[in-house]
MDAnalysis code that builds the backbone (N, CA, C; Angstrom):
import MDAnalysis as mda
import numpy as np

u = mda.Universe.empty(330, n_residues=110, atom_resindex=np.repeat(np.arange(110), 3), trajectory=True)
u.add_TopologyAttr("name", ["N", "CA", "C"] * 110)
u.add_TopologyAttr("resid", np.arange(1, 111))
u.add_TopologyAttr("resname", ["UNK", "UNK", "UNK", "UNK", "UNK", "UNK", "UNK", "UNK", "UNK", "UNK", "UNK", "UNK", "UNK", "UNK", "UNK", "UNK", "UNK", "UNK", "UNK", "UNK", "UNK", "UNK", "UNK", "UNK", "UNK", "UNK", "UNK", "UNK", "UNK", "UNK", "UNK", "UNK", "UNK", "UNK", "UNK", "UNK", "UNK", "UNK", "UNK", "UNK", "UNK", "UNK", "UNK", "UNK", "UNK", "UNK", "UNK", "UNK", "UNK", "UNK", "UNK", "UNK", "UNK", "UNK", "UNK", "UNK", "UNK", "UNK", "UNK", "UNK", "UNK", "UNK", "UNK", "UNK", "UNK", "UNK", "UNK", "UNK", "UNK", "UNK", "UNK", "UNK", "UNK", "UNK", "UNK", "UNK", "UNK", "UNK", "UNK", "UNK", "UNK", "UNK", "UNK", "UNK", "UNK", "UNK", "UNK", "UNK", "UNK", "UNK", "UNK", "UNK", "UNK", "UNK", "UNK", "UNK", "UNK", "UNK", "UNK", "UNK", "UNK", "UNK", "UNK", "UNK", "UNK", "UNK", "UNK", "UNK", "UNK", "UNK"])
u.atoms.positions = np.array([
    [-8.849, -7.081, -14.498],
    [-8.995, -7.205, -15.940],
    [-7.770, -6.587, -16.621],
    [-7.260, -7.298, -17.529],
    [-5.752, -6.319, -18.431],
    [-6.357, -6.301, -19.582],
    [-5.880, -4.751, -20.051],
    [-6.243, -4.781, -21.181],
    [-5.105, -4.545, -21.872],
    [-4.712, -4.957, -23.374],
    [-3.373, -4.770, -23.969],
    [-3.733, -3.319, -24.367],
    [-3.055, -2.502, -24.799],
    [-3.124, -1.327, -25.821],
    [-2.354, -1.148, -26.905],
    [-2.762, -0.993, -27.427],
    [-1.958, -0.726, -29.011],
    [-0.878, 0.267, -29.220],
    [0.398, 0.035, -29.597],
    [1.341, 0.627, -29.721],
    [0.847, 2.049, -30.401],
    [0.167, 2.421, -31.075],
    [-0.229, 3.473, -31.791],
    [-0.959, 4.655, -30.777],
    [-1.409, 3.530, -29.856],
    [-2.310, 4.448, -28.752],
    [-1.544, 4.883, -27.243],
    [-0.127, 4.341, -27.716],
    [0.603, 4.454, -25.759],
    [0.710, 5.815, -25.625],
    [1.265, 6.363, -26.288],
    [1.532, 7.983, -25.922],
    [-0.054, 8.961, -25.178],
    [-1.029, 8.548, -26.002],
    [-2.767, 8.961, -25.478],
    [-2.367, 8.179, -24.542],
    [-2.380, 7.139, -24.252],
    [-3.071, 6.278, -23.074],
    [-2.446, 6.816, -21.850],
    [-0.986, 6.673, -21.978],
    [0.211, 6.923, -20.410],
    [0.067, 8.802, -20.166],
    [-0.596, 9.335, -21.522],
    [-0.590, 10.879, -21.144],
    [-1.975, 10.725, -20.138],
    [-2.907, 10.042, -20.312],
    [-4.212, 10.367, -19.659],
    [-3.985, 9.561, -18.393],
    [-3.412, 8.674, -18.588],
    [-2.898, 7.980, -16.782],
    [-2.094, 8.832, -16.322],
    [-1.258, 9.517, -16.538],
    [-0.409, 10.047, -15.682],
    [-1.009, 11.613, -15.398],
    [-1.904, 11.450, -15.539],
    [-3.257, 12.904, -15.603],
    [-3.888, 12.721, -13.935],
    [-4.066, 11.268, -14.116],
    [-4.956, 11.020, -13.086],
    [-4.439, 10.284, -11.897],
    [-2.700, 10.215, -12.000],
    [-1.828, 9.779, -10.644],
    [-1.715, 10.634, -9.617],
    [-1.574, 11.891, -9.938],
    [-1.483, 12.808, -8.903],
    [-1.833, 12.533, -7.631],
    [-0.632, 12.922, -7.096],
    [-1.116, 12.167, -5.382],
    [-0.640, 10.901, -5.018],
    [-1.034, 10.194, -6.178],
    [-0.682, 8.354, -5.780],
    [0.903, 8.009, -5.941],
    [0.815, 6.721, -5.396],
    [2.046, 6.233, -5.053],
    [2.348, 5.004, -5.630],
    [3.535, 4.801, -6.494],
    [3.681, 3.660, -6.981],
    [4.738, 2.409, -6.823],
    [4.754, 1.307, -7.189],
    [6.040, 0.484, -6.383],
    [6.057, 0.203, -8.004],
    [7.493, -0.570, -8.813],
    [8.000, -1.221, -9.463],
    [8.639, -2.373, -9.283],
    [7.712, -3.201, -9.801],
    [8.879, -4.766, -9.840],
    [9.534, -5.380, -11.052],
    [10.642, -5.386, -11.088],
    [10.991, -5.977, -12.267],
    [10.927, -7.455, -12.410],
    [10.145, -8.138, -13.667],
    [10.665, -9.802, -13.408],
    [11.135, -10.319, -14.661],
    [12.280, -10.989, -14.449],
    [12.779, -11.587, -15.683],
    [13.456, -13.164, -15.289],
    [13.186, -14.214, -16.145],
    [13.321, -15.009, -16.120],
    [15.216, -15.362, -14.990],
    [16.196, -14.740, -15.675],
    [17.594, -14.257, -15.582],
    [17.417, -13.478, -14.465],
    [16.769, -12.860, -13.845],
    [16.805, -11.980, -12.503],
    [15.968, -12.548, -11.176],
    [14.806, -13.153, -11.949],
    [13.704, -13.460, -10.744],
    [13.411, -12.048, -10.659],
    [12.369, -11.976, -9.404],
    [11.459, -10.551, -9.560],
    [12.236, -9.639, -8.641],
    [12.513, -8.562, -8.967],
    [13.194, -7.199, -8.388],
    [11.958, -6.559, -7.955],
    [12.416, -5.523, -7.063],
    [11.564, -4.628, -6.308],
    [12.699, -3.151, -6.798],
    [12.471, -2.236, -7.606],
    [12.991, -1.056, -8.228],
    [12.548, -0.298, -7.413],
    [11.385, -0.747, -6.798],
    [10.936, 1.197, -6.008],
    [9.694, 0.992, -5.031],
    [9.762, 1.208, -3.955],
    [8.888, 0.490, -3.528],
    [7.596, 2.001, -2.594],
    [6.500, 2.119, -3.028],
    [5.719, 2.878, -2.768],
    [6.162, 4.235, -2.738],
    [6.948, 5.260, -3.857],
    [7.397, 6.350, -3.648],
    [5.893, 7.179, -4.611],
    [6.036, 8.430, -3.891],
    [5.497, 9.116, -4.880],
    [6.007, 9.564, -6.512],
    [4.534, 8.872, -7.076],
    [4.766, 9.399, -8.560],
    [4.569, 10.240, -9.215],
    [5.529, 10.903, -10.119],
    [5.008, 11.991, -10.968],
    [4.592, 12.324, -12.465],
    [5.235, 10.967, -13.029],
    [3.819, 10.714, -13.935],
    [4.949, 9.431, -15.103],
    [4.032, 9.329, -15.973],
    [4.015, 8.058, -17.169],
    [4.588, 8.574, -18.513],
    [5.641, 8.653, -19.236],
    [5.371, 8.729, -20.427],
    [5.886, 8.090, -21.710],
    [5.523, 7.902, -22.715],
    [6.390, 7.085, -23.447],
    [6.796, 8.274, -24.958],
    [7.989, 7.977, -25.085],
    [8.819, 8.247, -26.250],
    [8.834, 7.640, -27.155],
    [7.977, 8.249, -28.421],
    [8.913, 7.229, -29.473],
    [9.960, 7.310, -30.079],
    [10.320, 8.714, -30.097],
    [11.761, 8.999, -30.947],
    [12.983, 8.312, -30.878],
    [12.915, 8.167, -29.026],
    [13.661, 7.427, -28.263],
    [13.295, 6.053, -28.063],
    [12.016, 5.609, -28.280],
    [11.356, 4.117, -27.865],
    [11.525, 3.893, -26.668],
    [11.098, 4.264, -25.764],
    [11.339, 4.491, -24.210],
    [10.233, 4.878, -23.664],
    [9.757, 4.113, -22.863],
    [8.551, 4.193, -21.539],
    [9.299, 5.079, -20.151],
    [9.198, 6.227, -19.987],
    [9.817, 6.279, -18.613],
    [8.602, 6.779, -17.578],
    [8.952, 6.223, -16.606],
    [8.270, 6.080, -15.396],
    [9.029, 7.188, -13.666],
    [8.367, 8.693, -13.870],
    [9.183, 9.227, -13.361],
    [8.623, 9.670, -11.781],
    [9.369, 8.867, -10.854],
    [9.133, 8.881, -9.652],
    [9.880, 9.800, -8.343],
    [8.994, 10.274, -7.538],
    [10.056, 11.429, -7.082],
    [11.537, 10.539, -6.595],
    [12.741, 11.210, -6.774],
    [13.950, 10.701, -6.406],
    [14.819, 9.044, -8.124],
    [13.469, 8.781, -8.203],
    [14.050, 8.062, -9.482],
    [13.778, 8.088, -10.746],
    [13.613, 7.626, -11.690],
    [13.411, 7.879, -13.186],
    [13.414, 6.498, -13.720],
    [12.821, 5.671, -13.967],
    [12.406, 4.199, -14.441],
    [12.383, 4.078, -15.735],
    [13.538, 3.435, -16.401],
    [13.670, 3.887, -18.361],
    [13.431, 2.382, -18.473],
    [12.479, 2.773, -19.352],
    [12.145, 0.864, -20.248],
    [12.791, 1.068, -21.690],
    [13.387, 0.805, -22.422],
    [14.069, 0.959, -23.472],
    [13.053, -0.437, -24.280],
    [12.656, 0.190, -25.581],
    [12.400, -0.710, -26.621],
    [11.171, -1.380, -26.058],
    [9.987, -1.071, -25.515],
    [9.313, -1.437, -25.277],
    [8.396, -2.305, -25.750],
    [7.911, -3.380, -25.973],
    [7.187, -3.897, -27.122],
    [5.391, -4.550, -26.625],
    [5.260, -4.185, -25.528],
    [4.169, -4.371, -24.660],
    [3.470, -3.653, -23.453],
    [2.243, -3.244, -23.827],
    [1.606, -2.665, -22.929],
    [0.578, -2.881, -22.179],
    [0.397, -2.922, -20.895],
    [-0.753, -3.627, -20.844],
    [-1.543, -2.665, -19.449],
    [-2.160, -2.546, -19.484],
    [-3.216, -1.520, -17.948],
    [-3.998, -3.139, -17.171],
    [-3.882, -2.974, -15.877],
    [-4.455, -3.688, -15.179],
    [-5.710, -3.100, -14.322],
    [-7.189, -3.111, -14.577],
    [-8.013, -2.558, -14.051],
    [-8.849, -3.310, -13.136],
    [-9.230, -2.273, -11.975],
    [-10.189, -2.480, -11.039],
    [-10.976, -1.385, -10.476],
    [-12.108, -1.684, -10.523],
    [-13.539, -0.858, -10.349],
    [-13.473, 0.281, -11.537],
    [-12.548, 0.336, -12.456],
    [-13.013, 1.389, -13.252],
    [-11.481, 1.788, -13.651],
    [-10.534, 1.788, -12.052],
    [-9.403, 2.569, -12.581],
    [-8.409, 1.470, -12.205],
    [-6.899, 2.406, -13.218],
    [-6.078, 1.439, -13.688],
    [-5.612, 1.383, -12.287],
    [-5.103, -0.075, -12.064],
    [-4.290, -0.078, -10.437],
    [-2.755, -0.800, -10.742],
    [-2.148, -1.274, -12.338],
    [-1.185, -1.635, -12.332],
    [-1.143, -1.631, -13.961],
    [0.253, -1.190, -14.171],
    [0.904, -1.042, -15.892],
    [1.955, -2.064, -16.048],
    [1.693, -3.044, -17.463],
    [2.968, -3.917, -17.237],
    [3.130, -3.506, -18.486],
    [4.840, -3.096, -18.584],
    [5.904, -3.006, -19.934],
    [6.508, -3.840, -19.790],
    [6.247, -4.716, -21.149],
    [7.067, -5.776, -21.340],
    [8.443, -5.184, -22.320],
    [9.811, -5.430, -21.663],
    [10.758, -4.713, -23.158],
    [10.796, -5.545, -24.318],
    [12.198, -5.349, -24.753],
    [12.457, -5.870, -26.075],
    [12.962, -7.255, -25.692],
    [13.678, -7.636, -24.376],
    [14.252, -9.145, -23.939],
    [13.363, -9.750, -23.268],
    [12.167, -9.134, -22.854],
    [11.176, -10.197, -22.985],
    [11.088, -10.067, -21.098],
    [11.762, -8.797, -20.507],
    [11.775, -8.429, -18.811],
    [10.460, -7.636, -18.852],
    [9.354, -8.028, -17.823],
    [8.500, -7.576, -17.454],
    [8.603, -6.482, -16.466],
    [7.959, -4.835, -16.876],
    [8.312, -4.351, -15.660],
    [6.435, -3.629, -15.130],
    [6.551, -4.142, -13.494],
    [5.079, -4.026, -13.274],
    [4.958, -2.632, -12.435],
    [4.236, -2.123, -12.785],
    [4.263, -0.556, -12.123],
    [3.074, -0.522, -11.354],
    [2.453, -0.670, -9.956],
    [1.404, -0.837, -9.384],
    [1.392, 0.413, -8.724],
    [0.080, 1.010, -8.589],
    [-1.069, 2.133, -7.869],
    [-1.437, 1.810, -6.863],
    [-1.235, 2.822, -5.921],
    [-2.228, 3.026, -4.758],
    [-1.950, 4.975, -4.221],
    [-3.112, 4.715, -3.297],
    [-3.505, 5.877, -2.759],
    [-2.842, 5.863, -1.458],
    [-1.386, 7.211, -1.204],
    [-0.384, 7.119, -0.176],
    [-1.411, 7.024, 1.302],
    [-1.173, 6.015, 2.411],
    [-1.402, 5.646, 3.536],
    [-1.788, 7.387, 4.254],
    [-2.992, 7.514, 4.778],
    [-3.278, 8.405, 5.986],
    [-2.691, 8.056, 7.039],
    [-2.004, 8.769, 7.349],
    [-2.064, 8.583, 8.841],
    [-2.920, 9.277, 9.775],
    [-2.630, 8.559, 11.064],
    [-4.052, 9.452, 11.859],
    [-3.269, 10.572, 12.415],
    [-4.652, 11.094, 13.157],
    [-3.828, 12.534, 13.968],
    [-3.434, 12.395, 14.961],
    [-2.381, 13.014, 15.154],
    [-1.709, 13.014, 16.498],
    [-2.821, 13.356, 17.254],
])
């Protein structure tokens, strides 16, 4: 299910998601018509969501990278069973960037 959110509400919304990442691991794909779909990051641990308005900037800060959406004009949460499992920022040129959830792989015991 996606739900859009209202520009008025991103700063609440990405503060209370990035509340509840801890632990999880996220991949980024970028897709734009002019690029086809990029892979920015692929299952690193995340450390959280936030958006700027002073700056108008979504950043997405992952251990080792820092994911800047400039001019953001779309938000959207992708849900399943309850919790969000993927964020799409759409920018200002109209590049989709998809930020997907999961819970980092167990491994077994030696």
């Amino acid at each position: 299910m996606n739900q859009k959110i209202d520009k008025s509400e991103w700063r609440a919304a990405l503060d209370t998601l990035s509340k509840s990442l801890s632990g999880k691991q996220a991949e980024i794909e970028i897709a734009a018509l002019s690029l086809g779909d990029q892979i920015a990051a692929e299952w690193v641990p995340i450390i959280g969501i936030a958006y700027d308005h002073k700056d108008d900037i979504v950043e997405v800060a992952l251990e080792g990278l820092d994911h800047i959406i400039s001019h953001p004009r779309e938000l959207h949460f992708q849900q399943q069973g309850g919790l969000v499992s993927a964020l799409e920022i759409v920018d200002a040129d109209g590049v989709r960037n998809i930020v997907k959830f999961r819970e980092p792989l167990m491994l077994p015991a030696p």
